[in-house]
mmCIF file of the N, C-alpha and C atoms, coordinates in Angstrom:
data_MODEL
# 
_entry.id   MODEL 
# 
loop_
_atom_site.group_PDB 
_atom_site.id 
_atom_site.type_symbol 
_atom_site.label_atom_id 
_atom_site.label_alt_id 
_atom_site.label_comp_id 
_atom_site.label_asym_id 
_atom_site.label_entity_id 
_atom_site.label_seq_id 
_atom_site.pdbx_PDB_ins_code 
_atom_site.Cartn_x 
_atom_site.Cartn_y 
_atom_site.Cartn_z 
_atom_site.occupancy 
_atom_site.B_iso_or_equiv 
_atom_site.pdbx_formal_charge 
_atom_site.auth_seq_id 
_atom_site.auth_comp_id 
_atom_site.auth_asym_id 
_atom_site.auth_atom_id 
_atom_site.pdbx_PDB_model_num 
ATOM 1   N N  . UNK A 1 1  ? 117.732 82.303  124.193 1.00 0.00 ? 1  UNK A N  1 
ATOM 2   C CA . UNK A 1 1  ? 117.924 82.449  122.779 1.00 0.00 ? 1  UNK A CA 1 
ATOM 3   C C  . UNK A 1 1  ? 117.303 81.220  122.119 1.00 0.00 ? 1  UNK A C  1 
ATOM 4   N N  . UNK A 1 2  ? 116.693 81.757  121.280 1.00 0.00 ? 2  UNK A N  1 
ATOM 5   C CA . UNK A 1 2  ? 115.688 80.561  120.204 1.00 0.00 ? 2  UNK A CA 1 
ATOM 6   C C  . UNK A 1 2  ? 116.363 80.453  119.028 1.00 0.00 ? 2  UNK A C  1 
ATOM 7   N N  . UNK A 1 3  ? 116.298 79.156  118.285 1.00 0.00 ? 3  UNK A N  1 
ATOM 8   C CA . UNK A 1 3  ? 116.725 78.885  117.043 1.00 0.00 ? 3  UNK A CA 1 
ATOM 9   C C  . UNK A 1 3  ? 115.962 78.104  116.576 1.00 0.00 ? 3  UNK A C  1 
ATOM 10  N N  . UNK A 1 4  ? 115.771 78.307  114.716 1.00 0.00 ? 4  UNK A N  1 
ATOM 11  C CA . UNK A 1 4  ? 114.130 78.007  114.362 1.00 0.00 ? 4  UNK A CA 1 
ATOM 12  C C  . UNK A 1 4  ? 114.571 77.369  113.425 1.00 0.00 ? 4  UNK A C  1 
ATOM 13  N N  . UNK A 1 5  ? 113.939 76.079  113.255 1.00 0.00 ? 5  UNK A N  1 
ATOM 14  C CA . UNK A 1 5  ? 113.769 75.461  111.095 1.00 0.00 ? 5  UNK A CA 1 
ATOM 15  C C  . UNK A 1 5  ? 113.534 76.514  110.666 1.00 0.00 ? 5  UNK A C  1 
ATOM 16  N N  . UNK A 1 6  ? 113.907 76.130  109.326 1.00 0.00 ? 6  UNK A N  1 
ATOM 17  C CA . UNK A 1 6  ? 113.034 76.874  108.401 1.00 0.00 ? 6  UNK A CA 1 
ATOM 18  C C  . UNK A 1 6  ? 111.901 76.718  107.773 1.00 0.00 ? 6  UNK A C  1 
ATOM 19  N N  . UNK A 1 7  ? 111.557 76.066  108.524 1.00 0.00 ? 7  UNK A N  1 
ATOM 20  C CA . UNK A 1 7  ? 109.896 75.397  108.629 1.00 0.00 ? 7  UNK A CA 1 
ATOM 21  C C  . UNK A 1 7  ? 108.829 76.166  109.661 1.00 0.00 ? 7  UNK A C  1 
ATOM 22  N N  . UNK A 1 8  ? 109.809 76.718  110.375 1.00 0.00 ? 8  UNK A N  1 
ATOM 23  C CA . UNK A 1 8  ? 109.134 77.305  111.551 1.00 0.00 ? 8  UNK A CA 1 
ATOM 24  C C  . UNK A 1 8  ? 109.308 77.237  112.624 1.00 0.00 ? 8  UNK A C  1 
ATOM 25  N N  . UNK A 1 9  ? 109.717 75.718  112.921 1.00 0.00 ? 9  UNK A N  1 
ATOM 26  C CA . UNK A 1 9  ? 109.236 75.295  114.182 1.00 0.00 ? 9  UNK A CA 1 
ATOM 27  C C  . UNK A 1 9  ? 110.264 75.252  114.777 1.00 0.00 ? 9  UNK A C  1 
ATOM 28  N N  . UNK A 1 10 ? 110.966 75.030  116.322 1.00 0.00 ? 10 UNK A N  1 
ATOM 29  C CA . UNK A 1 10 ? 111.656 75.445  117.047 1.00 0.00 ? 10 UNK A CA 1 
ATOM 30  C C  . UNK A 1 10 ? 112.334 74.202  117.467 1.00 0.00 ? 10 UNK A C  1 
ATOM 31  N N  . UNK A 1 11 ? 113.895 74.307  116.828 1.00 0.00 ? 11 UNK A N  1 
ATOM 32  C CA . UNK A 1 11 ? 115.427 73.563  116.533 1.00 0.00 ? 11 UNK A CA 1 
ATOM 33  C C  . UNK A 1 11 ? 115.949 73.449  118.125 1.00 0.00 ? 11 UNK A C  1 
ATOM 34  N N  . UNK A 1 12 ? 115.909 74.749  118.858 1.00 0.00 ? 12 UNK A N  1 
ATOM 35  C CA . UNK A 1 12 ? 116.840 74.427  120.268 1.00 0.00 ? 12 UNK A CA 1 
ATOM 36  C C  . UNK A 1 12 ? 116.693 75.577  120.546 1.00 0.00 ? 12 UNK A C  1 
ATOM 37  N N  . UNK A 1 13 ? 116.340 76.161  122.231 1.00 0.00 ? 13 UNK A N  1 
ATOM 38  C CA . UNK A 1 13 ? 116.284 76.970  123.114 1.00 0.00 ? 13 UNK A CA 1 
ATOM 39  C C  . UNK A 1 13 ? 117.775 76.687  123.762 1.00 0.00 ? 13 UNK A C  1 
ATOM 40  N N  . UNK A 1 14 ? 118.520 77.791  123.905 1.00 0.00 ? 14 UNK A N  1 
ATOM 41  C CA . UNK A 1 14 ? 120.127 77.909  124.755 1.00 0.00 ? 14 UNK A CA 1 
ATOM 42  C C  . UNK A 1 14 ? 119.836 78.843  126.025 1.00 0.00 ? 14 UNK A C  1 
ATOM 43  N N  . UNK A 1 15 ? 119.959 78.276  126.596 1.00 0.00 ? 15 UNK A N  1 
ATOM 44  C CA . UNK A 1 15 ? 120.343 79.497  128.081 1.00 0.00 ? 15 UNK A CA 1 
ATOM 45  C C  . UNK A 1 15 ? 121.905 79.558  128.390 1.00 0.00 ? 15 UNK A C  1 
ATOM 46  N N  . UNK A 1 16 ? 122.201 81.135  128.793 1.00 0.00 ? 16 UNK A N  1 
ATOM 47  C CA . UNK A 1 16 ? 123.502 81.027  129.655 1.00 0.00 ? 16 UNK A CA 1 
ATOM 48  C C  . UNK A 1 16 ? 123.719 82.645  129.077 1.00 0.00 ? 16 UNK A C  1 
ATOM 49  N N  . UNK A 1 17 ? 123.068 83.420  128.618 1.00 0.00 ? 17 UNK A N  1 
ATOM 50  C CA . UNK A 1 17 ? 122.709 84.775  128.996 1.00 0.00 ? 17 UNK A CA 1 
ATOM 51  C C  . UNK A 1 17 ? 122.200 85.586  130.081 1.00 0.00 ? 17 UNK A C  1 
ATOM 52  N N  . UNK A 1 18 ? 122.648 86.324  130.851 1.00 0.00 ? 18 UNK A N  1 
ATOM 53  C CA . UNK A 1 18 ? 121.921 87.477  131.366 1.00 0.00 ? 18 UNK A CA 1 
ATOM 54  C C  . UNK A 1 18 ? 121.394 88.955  131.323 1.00 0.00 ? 18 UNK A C  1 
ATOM 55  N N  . UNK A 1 19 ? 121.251 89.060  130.137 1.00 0.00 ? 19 UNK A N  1 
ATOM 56  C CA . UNK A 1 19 ? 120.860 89.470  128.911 1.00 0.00 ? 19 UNK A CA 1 
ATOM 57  C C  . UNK A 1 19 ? 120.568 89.594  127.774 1.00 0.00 ? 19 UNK A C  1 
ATOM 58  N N  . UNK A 1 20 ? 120.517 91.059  127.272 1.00 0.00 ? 20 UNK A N  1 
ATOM 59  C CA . UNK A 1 20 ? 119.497 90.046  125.665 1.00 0.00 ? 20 UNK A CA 1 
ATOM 60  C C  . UNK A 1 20 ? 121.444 89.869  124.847 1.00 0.00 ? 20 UNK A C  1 
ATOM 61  N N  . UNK A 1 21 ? 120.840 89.285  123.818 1.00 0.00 ? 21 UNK A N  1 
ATOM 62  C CA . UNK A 1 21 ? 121.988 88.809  122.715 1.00 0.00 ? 21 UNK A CA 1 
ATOM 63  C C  . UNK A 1 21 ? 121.784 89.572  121.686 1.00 0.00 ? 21 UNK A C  1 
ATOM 64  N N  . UNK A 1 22 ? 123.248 90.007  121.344 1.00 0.00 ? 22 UNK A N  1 
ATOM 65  C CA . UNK A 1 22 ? 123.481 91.946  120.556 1.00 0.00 ? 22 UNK A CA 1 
ATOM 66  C C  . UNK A 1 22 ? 124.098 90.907  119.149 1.00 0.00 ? 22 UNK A C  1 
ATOM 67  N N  . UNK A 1 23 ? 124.699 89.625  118.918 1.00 0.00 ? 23 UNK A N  1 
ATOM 68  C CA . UNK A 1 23 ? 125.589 89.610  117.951 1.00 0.00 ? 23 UNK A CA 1 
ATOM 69  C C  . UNK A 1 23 ? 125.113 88.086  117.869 1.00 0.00 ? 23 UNK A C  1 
ATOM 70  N N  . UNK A 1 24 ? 125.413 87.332  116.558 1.00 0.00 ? 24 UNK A N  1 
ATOM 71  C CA . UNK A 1 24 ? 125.403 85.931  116.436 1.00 0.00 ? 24 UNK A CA 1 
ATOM 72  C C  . UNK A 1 24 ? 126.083 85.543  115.268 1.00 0.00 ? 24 UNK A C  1 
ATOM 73  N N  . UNK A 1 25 ? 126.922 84.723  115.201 1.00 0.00 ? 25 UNK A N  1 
ATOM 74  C CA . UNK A 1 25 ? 127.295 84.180  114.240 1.00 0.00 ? 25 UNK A CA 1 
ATOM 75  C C  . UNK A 1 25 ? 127.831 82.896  113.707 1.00 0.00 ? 25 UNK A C  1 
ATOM 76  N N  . UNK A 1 26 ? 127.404 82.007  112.722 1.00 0.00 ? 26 UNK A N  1 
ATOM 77  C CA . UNK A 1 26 ? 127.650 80.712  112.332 1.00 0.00 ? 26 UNK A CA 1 
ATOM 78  C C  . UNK A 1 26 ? 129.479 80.343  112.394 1.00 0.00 ? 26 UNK A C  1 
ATOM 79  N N  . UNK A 1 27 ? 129.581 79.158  112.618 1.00 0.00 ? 27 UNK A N  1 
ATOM 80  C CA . UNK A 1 27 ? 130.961 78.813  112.204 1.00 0.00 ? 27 UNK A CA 1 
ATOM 81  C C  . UNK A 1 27 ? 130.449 78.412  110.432 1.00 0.00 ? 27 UNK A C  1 
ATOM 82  N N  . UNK A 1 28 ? 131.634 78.648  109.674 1.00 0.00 ? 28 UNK A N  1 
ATOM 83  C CA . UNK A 1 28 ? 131.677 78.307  108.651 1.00 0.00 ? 28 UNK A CA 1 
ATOM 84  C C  . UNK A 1 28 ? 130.661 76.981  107.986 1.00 0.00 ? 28 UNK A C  1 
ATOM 85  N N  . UNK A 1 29 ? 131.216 75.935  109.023 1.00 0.00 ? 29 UNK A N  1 
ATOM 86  C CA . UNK A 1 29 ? 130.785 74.713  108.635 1.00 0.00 ? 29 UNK A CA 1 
ATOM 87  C C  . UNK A 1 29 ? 129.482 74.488  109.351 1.00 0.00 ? 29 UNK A C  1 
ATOM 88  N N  . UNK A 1 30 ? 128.600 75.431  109.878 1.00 0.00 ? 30 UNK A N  1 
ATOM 89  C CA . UNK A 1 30 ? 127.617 74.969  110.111 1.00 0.00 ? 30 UNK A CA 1 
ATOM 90  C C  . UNK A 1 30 ? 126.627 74.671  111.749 1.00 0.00 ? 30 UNK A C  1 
ATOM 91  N N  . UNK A 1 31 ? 128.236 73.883  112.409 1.00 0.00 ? 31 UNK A N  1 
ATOM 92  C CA . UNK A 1 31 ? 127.855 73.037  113.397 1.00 0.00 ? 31 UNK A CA 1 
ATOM 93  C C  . UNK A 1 31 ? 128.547 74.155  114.732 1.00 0.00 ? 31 UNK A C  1 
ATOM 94  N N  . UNK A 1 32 ? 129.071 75.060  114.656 1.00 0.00 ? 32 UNK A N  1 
ATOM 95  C CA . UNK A 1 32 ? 128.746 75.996  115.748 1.00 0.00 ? 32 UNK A CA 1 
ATOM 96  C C  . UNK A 1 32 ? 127.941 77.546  115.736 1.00 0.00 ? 32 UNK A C  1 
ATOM 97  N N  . UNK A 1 33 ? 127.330 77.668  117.202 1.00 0.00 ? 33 UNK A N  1 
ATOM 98  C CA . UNK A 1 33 ? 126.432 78.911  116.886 1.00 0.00 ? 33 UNK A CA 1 
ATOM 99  C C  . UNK A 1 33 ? 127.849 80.073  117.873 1.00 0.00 ? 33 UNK A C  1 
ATOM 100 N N  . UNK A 1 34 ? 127.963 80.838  117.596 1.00 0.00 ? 34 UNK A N  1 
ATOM 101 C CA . UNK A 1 34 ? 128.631 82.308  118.732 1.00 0.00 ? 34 UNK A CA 1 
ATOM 102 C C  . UNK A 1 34 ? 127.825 83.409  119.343 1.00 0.00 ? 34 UNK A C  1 
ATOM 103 N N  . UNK A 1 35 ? 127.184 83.560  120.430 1.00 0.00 ? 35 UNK A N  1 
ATOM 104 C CA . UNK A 1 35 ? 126.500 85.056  120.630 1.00 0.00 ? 35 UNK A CA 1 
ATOM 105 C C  . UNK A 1 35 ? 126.964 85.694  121.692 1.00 0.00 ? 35 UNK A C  1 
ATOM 106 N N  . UNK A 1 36 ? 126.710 86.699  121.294 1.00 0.00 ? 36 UNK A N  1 
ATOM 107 C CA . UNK A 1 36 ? 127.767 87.535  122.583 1.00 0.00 ? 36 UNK A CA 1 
ATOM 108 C C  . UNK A 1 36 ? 126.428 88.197  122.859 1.00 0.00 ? 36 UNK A C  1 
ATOM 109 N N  . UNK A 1 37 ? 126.298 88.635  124.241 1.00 0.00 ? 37 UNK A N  1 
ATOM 110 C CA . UNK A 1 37 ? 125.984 89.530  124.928 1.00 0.00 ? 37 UNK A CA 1 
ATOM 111 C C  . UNK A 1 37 ? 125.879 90.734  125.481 1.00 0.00 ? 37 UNK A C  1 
ATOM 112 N N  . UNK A 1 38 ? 124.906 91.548  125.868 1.00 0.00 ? 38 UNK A N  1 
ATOM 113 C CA . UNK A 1 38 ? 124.938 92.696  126.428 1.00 0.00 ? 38 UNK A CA 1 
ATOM 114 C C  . UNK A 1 38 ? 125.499 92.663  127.686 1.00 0.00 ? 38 UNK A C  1 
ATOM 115 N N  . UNK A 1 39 ? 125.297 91.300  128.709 1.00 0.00 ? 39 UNK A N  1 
ATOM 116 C CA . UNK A 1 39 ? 126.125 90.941  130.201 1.00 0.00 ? 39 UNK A CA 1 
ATOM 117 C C  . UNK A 1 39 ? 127.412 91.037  130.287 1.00 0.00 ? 39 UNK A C  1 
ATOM 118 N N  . UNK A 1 40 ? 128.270 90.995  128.757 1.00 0.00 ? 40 UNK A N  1 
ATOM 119 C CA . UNK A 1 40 ? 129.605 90.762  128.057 1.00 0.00 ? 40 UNK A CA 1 
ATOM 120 C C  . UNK A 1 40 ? 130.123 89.812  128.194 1.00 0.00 ? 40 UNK A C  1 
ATOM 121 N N  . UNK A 1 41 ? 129.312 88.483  128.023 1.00 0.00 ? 41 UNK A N  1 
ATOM 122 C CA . UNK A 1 41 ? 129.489 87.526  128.158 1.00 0.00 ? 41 UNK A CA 1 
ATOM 123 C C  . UNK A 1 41 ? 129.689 86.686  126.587 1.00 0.00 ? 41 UNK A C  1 
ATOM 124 N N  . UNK A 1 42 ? 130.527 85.814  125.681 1.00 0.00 ? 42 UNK A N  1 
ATOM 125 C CA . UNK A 1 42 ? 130.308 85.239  124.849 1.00 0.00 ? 42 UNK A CA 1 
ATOM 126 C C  . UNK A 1 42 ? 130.218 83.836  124.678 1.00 0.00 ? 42 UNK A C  1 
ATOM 127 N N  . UNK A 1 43 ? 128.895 83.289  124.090 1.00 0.00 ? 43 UNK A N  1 
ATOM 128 C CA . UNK A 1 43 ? 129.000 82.107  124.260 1.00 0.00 ? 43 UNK A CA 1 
ATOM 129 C C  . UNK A 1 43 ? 129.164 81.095  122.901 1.00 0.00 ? 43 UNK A C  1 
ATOM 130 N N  . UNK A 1 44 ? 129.617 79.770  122.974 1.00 0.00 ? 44 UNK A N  1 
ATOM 131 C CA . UNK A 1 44 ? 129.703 78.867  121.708 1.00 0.00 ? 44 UNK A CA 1 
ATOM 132 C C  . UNK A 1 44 ? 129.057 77.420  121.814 1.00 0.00 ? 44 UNK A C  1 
ATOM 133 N N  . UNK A 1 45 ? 128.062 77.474  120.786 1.00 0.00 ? 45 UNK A N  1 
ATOM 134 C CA . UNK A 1 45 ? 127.182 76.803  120.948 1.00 0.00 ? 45 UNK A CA 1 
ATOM 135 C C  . UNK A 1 45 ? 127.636 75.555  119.955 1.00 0.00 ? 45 UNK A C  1 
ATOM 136 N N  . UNK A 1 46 ? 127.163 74.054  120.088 1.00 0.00 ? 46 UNK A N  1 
ATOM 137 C CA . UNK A 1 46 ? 127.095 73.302  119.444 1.00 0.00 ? 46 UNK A CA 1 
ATOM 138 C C  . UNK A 1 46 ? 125.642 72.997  118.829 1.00 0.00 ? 46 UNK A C  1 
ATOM 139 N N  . UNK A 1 47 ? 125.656 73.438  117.209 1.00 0.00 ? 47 UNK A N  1 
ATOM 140 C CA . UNK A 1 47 ? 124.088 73.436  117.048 1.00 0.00 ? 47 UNK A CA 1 
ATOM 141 C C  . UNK A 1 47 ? 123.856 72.416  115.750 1.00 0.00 ? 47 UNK A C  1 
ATOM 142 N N  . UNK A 1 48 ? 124.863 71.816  115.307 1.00 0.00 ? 48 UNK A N  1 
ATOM 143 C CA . UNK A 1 48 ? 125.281 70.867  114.312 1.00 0.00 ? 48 UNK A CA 1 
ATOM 144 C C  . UNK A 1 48 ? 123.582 70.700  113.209 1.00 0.00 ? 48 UNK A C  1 
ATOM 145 N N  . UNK A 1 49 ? 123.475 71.742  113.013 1.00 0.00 ? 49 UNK A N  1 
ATOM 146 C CA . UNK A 1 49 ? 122.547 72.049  112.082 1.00 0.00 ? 49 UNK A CA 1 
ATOM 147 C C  . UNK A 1 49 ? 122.786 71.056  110.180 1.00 0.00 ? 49 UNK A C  1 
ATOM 148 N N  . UNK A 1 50 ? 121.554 71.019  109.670 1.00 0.00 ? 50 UNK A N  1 
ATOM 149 C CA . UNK A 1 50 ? 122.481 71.133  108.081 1.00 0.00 ? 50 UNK A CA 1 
ATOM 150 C C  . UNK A 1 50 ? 121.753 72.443  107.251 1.00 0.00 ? 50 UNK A C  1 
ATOM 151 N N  . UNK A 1 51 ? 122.524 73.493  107.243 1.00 0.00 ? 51 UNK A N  1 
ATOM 152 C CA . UNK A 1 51 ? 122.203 74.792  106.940 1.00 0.00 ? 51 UNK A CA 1 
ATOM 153 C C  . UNK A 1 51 ? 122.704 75.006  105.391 1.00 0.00 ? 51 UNK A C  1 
ATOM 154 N N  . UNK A 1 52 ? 121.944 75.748  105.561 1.00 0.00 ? 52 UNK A N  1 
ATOM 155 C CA . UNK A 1 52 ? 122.509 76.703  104.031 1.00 0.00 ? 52 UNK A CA 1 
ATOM 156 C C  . UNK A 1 52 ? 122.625 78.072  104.433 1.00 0.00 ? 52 UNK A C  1 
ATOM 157 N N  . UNK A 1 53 ? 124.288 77.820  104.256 1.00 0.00 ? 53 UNK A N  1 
ATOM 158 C CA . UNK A 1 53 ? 125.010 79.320  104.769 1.00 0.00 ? 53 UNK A CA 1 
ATOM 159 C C  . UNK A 1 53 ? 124.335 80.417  103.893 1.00 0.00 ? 53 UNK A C  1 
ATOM 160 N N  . UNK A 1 54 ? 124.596 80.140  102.628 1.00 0.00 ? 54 UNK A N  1 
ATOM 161 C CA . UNK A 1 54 ? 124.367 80.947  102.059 1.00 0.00 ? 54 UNK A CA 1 
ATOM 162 C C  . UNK A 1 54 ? 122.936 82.035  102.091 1.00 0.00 ? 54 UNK A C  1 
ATOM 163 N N  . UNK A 1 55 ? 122.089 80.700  102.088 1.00 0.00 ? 55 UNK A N  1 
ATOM 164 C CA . UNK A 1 55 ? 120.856 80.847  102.165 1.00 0.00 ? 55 UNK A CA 1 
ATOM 165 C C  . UNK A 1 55 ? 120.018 81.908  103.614 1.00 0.00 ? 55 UNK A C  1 
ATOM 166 N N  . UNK A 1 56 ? 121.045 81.333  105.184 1.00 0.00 ? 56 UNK A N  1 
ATOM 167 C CA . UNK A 1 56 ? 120.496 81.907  106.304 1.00 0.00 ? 56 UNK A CA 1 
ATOM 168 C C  . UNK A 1 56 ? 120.966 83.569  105.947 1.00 0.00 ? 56 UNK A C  1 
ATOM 169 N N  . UNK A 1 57 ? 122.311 83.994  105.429 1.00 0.00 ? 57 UNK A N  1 
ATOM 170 C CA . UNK A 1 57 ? 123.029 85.297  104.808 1.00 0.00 ? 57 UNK A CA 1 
ATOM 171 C C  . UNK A 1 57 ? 122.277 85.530  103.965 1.00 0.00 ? 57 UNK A C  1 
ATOM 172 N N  . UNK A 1 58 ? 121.856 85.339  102.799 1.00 0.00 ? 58 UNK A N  1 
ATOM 173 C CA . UNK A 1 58 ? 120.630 86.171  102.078 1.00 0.00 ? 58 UNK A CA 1 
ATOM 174 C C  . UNK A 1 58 ? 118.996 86.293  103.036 1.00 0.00 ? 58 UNK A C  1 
ATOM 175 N N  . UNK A 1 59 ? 118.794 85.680  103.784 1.00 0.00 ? 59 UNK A N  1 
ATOM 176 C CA . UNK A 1 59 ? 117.436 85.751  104.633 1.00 0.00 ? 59 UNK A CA 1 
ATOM 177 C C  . UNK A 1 59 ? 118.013 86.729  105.898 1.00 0.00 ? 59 UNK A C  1 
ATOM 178 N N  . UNK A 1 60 ? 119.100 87.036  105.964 1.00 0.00 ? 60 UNK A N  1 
ATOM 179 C CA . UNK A 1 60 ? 119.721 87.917  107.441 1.00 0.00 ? 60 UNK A CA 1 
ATOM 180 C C  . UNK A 1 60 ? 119.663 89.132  106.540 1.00 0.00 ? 60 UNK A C  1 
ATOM 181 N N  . UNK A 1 61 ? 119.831 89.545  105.560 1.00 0.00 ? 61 UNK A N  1 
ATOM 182 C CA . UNK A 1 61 ? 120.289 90.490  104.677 1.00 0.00 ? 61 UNK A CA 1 
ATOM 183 C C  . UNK A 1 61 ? 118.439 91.117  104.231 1.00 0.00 ? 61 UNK A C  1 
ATOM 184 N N  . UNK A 1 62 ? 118.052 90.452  104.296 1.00 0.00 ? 62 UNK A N  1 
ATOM 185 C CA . UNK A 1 62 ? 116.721 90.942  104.129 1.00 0.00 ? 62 UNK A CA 1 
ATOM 186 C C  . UNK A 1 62 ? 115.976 91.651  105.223 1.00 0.00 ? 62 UNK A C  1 
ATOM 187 N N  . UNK A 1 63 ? 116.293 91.159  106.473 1.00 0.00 ? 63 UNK A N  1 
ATOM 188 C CA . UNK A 1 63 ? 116.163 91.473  107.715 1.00 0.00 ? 63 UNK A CA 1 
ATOM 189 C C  . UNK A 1 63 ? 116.917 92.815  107.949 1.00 0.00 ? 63 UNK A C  1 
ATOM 190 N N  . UNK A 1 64 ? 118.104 92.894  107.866 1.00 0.00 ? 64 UNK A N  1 
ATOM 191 C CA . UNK A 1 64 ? 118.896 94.323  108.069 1.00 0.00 ? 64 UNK A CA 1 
ATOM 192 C C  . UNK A 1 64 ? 119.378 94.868  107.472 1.00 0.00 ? 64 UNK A C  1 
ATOM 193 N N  . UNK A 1 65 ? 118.948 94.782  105.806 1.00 0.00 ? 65 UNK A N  1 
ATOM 194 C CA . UNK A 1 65 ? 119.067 95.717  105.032 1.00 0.00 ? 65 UNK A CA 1 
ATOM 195 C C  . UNK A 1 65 ? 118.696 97.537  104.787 1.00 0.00 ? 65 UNK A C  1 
ATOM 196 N N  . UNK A 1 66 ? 117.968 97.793  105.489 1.00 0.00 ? 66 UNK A N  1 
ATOM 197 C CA . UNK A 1 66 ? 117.610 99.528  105.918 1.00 0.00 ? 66 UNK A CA 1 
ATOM 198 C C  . UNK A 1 66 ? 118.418 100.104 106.674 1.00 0.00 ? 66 UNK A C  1 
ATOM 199 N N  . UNK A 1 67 ? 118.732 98.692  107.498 1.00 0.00 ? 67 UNK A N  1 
ATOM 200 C CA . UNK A 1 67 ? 119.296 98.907  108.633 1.00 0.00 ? 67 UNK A CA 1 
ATOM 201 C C  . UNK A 1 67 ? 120.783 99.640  108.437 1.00 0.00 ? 67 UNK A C  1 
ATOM 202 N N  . UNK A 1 68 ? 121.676 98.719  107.639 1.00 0.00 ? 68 UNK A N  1 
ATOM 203 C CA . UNK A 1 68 ? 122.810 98.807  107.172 1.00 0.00 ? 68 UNK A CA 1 
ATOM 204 C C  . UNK A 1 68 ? 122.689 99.841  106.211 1.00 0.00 ? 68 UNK A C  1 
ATOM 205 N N  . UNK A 1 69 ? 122.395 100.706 105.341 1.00 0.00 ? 69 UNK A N  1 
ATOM 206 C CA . UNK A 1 69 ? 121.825 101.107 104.144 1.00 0.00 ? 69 UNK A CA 1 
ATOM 207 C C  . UNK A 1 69 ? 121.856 102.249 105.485 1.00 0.00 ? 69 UNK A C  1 
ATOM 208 N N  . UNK A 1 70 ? 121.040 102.856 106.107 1.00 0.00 ? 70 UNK A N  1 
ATOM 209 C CA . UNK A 1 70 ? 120.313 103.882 106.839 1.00 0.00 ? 70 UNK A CA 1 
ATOM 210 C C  . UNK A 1 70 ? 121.004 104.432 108.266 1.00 0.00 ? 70 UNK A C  1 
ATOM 211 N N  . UNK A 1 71 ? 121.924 103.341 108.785 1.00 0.00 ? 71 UNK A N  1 
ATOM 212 C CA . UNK A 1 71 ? 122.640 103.639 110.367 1.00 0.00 ? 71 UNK A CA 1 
ATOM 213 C C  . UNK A 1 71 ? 123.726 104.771 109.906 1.00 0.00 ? 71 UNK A C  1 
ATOM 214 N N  . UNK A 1 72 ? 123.359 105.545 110.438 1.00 0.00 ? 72 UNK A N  1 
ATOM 215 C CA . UNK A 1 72 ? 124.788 106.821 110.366 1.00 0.00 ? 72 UNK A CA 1 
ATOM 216 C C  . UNK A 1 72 ? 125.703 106.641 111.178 1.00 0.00 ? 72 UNK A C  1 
ATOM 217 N N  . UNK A 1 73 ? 125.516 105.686 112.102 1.00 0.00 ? 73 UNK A N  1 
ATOM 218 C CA . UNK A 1 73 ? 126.511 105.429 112.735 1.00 0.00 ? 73 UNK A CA 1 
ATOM 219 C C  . UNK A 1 73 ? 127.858 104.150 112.336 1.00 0.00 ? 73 UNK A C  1 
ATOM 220 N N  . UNK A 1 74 ? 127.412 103.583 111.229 1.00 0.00 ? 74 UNK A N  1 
ATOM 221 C CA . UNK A 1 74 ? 127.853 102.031 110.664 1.00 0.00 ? 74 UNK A CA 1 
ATOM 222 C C  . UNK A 1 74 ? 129.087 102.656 109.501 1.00 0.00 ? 74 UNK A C  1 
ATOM 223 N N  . UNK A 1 75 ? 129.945 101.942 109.656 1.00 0.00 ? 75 UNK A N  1 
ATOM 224 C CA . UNK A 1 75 ? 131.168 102.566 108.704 1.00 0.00 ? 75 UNK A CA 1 
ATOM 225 C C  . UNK A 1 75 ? 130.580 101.940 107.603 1.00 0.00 ? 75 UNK A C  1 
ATOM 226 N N  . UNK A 1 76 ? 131.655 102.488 106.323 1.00 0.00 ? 76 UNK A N  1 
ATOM 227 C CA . UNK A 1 76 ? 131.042 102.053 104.438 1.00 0.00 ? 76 UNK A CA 1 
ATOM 228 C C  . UNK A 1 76 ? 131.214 100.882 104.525 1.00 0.00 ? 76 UNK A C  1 
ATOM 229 N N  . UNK A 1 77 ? 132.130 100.221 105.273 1.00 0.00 ? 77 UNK A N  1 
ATOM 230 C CA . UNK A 1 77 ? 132.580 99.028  105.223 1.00 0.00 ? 77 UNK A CA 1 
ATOM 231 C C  . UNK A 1 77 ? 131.321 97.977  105.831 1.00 0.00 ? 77 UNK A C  1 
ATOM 232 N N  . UNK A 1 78 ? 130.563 98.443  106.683 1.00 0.00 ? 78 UNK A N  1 
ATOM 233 C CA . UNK A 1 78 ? 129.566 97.396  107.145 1.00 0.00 ? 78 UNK A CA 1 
ATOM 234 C C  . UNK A 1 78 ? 128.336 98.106  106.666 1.00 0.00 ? 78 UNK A C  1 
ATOM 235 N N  . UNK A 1 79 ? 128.214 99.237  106.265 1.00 0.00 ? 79 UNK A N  1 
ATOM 236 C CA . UNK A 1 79 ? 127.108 99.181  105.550 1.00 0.00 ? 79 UNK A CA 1 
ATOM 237 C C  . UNK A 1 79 ? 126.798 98.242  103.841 1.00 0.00 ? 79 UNK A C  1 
ATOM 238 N N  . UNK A 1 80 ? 128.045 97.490  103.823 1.00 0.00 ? 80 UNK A N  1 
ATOM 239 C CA . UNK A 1 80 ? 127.824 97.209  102.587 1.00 0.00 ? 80 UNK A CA 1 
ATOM 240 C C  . UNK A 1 80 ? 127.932 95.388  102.335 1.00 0.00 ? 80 UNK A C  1 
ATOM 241 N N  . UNK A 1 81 ? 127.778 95.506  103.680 1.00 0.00 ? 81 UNK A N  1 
ATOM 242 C CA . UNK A 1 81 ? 128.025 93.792  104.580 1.00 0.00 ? 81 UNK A CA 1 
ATOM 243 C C  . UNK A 1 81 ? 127.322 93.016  103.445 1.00 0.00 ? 81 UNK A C  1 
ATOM 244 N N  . UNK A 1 82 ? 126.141 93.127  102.934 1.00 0.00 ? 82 UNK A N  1 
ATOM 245 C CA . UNK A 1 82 ? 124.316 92.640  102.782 1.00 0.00 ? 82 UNK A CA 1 
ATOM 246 C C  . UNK A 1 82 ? 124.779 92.163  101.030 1.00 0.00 ? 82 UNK A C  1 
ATOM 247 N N  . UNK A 1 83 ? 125.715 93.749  100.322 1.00 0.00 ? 83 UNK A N  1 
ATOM 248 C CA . UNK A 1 83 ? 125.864 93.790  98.497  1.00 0.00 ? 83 UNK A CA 1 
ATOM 249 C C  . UNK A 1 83 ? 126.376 92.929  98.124  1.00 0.00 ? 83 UNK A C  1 
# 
């Protein structure tokens, strides 16, 4: 698993998957990463970033907006994760 500036360029490579990674998510404050796995494995990362929450959630929302909007399988409740 890769994690990128927003510059581009590449913040920290994590290993400890044996498979790909289905889920990710910030701690509040920033400084932990969470991804769970397809192996069903979950892991917690120390990535003590200085982020803009807000900012990575409007750039994620751009990314899986059709997505959410279009899955027939996604309840109203997470299709509306993004509004």
């Amino acid at each position: 698993m890769k994690l990128w500036n927003r510059d581009g360029t590449l913040y920290k490579t994590f290993s400890g998957h044996d498979d790909r990674v289905k889920t990710l998510a910030f701690s509040p404050d920033g400084k932990r990463l969470a991804s769970a796995s397809l192996d069903g494995t979950v892991n917690v990362w120390n990535v003590d970033l200085d982020l803009d929450i807000e900012g990575l959630r409007n750039y994620s929302c751009i990314w899986i907006g059709d997505y959410l909007k279009n899955n027939s399988k996604l309840n109203d409740r997470d299709k509306k994760l993004c509004d």
